[in-house]
C-alpha positions as CSV (number, residue, x, y, z in Angstrom):
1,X,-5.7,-24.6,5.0
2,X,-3.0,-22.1,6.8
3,X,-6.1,-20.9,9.7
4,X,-5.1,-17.2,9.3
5,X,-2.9,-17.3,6.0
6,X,-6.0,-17.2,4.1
7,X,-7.4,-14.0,6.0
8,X,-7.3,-10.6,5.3
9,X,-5.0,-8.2,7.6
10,X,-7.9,-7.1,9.6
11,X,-9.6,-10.1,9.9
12,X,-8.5,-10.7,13.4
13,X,-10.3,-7.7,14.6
14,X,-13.6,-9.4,13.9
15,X,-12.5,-12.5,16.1
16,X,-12.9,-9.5,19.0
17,X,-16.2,-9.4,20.5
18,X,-17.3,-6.9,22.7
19,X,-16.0,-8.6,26.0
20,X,-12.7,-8.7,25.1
21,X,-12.3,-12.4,23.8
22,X,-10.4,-13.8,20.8
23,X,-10.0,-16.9,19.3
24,X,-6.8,-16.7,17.2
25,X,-5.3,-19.7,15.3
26,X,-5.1,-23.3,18.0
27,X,-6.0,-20.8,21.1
28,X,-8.8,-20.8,23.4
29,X,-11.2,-18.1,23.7
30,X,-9.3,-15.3,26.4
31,X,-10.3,-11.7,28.3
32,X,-7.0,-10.0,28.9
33,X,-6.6,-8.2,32.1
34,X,-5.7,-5.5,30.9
35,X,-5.5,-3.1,27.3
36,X,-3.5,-0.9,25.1
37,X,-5.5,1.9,25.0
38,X,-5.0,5.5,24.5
39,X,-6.0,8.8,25.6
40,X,-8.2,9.0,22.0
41,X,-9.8,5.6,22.4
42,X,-7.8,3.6,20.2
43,X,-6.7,0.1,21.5
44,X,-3.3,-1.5,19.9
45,X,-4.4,-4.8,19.1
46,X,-1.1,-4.9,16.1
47,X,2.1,-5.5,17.5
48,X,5.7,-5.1,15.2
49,X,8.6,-6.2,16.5
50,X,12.2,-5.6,15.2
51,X,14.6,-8.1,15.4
52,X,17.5,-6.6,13.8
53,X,18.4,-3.0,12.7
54,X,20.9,-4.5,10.4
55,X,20.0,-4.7,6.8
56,X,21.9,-6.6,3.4
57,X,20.7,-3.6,0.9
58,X,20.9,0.2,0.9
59,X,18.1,1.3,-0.3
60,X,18.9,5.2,-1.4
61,X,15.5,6.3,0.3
62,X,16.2,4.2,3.3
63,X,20.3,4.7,4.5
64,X,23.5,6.0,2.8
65,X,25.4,3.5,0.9
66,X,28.0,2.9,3.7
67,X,24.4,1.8,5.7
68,X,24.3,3.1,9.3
69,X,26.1,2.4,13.1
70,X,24.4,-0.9,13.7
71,X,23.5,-1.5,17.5
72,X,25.7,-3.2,19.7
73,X,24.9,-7.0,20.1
74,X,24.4,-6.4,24.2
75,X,22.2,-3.5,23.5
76,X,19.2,-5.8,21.3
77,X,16.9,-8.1,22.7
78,X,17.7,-11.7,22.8
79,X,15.3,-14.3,22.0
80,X,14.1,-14.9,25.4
81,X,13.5,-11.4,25.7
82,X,11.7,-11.0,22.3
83,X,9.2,-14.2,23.4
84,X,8.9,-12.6,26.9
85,X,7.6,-9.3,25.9
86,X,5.2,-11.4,22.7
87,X,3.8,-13.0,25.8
88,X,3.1,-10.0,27.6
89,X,1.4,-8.5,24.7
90,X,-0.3,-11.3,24.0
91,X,-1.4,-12.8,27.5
92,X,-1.8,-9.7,29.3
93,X,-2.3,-7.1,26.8
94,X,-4.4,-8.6,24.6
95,X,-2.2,-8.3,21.5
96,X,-3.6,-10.7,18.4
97,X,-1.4,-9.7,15.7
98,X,2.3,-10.0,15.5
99,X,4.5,-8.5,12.5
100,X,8.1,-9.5,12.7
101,X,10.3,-6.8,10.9
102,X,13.8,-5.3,10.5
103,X,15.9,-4.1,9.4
104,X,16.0,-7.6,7.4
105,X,14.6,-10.0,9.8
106,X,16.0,-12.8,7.9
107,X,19.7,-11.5,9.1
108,X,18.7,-13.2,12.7
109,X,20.3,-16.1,13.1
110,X,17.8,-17.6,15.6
111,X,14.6,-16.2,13.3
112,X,12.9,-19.6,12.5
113,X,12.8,-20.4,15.8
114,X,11.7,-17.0,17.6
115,X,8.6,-18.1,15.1
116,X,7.9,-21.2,16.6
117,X,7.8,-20.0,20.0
118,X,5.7,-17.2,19.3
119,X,3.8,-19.3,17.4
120,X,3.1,-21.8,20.9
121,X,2.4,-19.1,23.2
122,X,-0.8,-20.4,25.0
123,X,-2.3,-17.1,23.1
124,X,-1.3,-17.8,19.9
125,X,-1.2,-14.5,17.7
126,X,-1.0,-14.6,13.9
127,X,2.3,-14.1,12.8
128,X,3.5,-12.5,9.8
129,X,6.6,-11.2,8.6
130,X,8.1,-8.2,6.5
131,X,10.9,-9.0,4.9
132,X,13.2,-7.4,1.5
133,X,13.1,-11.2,0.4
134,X,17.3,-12.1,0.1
135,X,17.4,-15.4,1.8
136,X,13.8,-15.9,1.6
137,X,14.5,-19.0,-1.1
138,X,15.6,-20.7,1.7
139,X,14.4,-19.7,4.9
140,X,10.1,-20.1,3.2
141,X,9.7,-23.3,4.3
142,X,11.2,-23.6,7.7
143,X,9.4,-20.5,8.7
144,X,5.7,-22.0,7.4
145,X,6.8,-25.3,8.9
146,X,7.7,-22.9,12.1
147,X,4.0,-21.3,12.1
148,X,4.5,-17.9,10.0
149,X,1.0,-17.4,8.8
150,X,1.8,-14.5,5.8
151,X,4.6,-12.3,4.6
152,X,5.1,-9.1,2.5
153,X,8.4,-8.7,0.2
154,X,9.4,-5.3,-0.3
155,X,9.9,-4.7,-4.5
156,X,10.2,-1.3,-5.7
157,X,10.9,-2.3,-9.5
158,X,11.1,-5.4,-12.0
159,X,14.0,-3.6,-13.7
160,X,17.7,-4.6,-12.7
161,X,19.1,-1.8,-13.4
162,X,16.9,0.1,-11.4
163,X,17.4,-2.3,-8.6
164,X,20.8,-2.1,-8.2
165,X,20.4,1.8,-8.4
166,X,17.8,2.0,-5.9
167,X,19.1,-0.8,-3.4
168,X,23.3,-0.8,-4.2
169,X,23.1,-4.4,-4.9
170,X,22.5,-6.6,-7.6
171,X,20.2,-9.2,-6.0
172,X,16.4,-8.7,-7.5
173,X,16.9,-12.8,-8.9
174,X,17.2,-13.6,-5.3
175,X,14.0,-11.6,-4.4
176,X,12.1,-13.4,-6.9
177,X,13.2,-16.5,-6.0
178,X,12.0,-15.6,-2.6
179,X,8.7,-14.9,-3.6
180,X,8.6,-18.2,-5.6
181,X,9.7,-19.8,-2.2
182,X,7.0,-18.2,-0.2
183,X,4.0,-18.9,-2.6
184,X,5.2,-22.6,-2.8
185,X,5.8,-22.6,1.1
186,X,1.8,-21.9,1.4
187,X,2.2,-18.1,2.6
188,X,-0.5,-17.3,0.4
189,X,-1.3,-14.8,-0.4
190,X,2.2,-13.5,-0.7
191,X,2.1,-9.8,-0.6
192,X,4.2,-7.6,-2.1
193,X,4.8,-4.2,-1.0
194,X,6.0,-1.4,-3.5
195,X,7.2,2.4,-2.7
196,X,7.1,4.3,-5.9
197,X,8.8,7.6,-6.4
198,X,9.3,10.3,-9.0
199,X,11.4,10.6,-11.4
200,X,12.7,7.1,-10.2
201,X,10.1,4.0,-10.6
202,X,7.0,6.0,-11.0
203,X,6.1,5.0,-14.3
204,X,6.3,1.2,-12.9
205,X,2.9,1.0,-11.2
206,X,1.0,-0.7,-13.9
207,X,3.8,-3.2,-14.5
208,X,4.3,-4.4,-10.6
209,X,0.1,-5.1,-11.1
210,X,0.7,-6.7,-14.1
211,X,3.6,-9.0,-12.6
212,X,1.6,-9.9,-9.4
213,X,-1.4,-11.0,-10.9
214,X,0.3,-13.0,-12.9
215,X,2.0,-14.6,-10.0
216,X,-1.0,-14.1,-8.1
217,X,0.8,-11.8,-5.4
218,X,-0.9,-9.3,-3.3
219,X,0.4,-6.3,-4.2
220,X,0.3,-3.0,-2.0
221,X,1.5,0.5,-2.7
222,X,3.0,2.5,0.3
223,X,3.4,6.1,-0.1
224,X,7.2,7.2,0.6
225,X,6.7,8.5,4.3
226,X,9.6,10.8,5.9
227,X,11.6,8.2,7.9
228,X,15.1,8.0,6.2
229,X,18.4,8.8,8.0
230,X,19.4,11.3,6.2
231,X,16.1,13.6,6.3
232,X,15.9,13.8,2.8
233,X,12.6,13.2,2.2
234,X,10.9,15.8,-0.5
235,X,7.2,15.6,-0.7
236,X,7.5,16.7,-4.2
237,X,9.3,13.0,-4.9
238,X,6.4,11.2,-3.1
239,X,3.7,9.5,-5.6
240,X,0.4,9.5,-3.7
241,X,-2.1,7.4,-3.5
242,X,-4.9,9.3,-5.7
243,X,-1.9,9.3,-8.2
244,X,-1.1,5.3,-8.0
245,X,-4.9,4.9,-8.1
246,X,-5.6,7.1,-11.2
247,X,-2.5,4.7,-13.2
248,X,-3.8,1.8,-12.0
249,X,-7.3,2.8,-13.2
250,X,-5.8,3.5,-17.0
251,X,-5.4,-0.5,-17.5
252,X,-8.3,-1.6,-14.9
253,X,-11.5,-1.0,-13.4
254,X,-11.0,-0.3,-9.8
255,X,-13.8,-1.0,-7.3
256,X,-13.5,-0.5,-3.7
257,X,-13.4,-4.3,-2.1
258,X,-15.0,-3.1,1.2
259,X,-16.5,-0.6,2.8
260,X,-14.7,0.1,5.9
261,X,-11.2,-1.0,6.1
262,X,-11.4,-1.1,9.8
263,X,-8.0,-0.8,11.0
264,X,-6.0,-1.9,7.9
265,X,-3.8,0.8,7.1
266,X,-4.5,-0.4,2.7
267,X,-7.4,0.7,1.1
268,X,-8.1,-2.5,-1.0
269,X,-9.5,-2.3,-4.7
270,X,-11.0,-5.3,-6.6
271,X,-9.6,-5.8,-10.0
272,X,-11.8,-5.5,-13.1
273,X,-14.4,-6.9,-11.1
274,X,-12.5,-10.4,-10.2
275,X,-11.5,-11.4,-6.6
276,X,-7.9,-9.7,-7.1
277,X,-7.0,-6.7,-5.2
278,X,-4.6,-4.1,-4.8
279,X,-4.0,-2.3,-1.8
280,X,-2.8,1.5,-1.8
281,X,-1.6,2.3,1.3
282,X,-2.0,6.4,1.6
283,X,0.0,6.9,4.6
284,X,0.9,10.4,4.0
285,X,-1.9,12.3,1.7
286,X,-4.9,10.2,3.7
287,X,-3.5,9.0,7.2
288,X,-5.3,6.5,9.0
289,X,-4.1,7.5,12.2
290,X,-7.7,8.0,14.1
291,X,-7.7,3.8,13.6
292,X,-4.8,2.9,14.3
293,X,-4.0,-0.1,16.2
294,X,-0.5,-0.7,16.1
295,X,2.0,-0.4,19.0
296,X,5.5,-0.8,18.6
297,X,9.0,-3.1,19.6
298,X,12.3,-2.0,18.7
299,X,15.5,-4.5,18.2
300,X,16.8,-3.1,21.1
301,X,13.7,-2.7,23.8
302,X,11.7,0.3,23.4
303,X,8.3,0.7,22.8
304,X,7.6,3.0,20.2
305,X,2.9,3.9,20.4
306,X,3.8,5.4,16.9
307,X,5.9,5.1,13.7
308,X,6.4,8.7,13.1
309,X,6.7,9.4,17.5
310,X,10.0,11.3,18.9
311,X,9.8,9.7,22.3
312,X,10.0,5.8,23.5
313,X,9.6,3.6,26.5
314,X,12.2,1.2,27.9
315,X,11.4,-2.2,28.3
316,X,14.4,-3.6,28.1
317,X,16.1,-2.2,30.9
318,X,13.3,-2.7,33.3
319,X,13.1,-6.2,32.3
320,X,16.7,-7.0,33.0
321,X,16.5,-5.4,36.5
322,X,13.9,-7.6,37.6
323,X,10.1,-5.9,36.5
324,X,7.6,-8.7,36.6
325,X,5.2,-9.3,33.8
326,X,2.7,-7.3,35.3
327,X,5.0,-4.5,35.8
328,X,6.1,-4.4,32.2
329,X,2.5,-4.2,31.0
330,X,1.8,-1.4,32.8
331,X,5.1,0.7,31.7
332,X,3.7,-0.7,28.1
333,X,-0.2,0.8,29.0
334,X,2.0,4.1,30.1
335,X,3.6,4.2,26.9
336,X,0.7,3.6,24.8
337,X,-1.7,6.8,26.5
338,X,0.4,9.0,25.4
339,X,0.5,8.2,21.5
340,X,-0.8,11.3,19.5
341,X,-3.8,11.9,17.7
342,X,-1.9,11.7,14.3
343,X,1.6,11.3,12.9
344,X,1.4,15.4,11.9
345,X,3.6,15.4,8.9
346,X,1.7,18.6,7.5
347,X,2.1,20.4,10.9
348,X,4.6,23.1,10.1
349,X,6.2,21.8,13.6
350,X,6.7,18.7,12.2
351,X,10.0,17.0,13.0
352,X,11.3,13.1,11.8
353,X,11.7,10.6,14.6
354,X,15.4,10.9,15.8
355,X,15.7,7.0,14.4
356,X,15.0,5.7,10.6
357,X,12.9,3.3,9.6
358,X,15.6,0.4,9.8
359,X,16.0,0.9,13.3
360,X,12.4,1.5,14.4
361,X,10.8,-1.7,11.9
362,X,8.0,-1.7,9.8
């Protein structure tokens, strides 16, 4: 047994008792001094990190085909920095979950070993990763060796054609050979994510099921959320949820696999009554914002208390002046009171953050 790679996303939350304490994989019971709580109530218990805003595909609904002005290499974090502000979250913060993203996270050098020492923080979080797969073949072992408790690989279609139309690159061998790598590494259950849109992969939704239950892959549906570059996002080309869930439903009984998702951002559905499930994440037609418990890293040092917010916190700079621990936490707690009730994509007001979704993470 992996401790936490067998456990649902939530299932961390559970592990928090009413005084504070939690007992994540090889740690000790802790209180931490302080919390990540917001003006609404909501404490981030989830933190994603970005280590990279650099990317190996261009995905059309993500950047344009000549990809973006990466940052400069003085501007991101290094990994002392990255493992510093983990801690913080962690120690201080009381932080339990950790999601390392892009970007491609695989493009960091250093990635395997910015695992490890998360993974021996004297609060150890549970780790996870998000990740397009390229590279994966080789890098699943080292990272489960490392202490990475579960991934997701992002997989929009099974069609090569398609892939190379939606990401600009023929490499959708080297993302199944990935997932292979994962599922044999013992990142079970590998999860796959999948962002269907009209006109484009839409008719695909009962195929990706088909494909990860045979391979006995997690799959989740995301709804297409407004985060791309170019701020050409049409609501018209998003698939929602009730629409995945009514094609789903044509080729299987769908079931609801609990009845309060807690803070998981999926609604999970148990397959024709067996201990599969698929996850539809409804981000946009059914947000989950009043539960959210996520707070946010960039590659470059700003916290970010929502996906979809216009406004961000430096770390970074603080840090390399001389802020203490302490001092840090509390720009974070500053950061985090301020985070909005909702993301307010059907506000008529509603504007895209000023960065994409490569350069904020997943």
């Amino acid at each position: 047994m992996r401790g936490l790679a067998e456990r649902s996303d939530t299932d961390s939350r559970s592990m928090t008792d009413a005084g504070g304490t939690y007992g994540g994989p090889m740690s000790a019971p802790r209180t931490p001094a302080l919390r990540l709580t917001d003006k609404h109530g909501r404490t981030a218990y989830d933190l994603r990190v970005s280590l990279t805003d650099k990317c190996n595909l261009r995905c059309t609904y993500c950047m344009p085909a000549e990809g973006l002005e990466w940052l400069a290499k003085p501007e991101l974090l290094s990994d002392d920095e990255i493992v510093r502000l983990v801690a913080v979250g962690t120690e201080i913060l009381g932080i339990t979950d950790v999601r390392l993203t892009g970007g491609e996270p695989l493009l960091r050098p250093s990635l395997v070993d910015i695992v490890g020492r998360i993974s021996a923080l004297p609060a150890r979080p549970a780790v996870s990763l998000t990740t397009n797969g390229i590279g994966l073949a080789r890098l699943a072992k080292p990272l489960a060796a490392a202490g990475l408790d579960r991934i997701n690989v992002s997989l929009d279609t099974l069609q090569r054609d398609r892939f190379v139309a939606l990401t600009r690159r023929d490499r959708i061998d080297d993302v199944f050979d990935g997932l292979q790598a994962a599922a044999a590494a013992g990142l079970s259950p590998v999860k796959v994510n999948s962002v269907l849109m009209r006109g484009v992969n839409d008719d695909e939704a009962a195929d990706l099921l088909e494909f990860c239950l045979e391979h006995d892959y997690a799959l989740r549906f995301i709804e297409q959320m407004p985060l791309d570059p170019m701020h050409g996002w049409n609501r018209d080309m998003m698939v929602t949820g009730s629409e995945i869930f009514d094609q789903v439903s044509t080729k299987h009984v769908l079931t609801a696999a609990k009845a309060d998702r807690g803070s998981s951002p999926a609604n999970l559905w148990r397959i024709d009554n067996t201990e599969a499930t698929v996850g539809i994440i409804a981000s946009v037609s059914a947000p989950f914002c009043g539960a959210c418990d996520r707070t946010r890293l960039t590659a470059d040092g700003q916290i970010r208390n929502c996906l979809f917010a216009r406004e961000e916190s430096d770390l970074r700079d603080a840090m390399r002046a001389g802020a203490t621990d302490e001092e840090l936490a509390h720009r974070w707690i500053a950061a985090t009171v301020t985070k909005a009730a909702g993301h307010g994509i059907d506000d008529p007001t509603f504007l895209q953050p000023q960065r994409p979704m490569s350069a904020i993470g997943g």
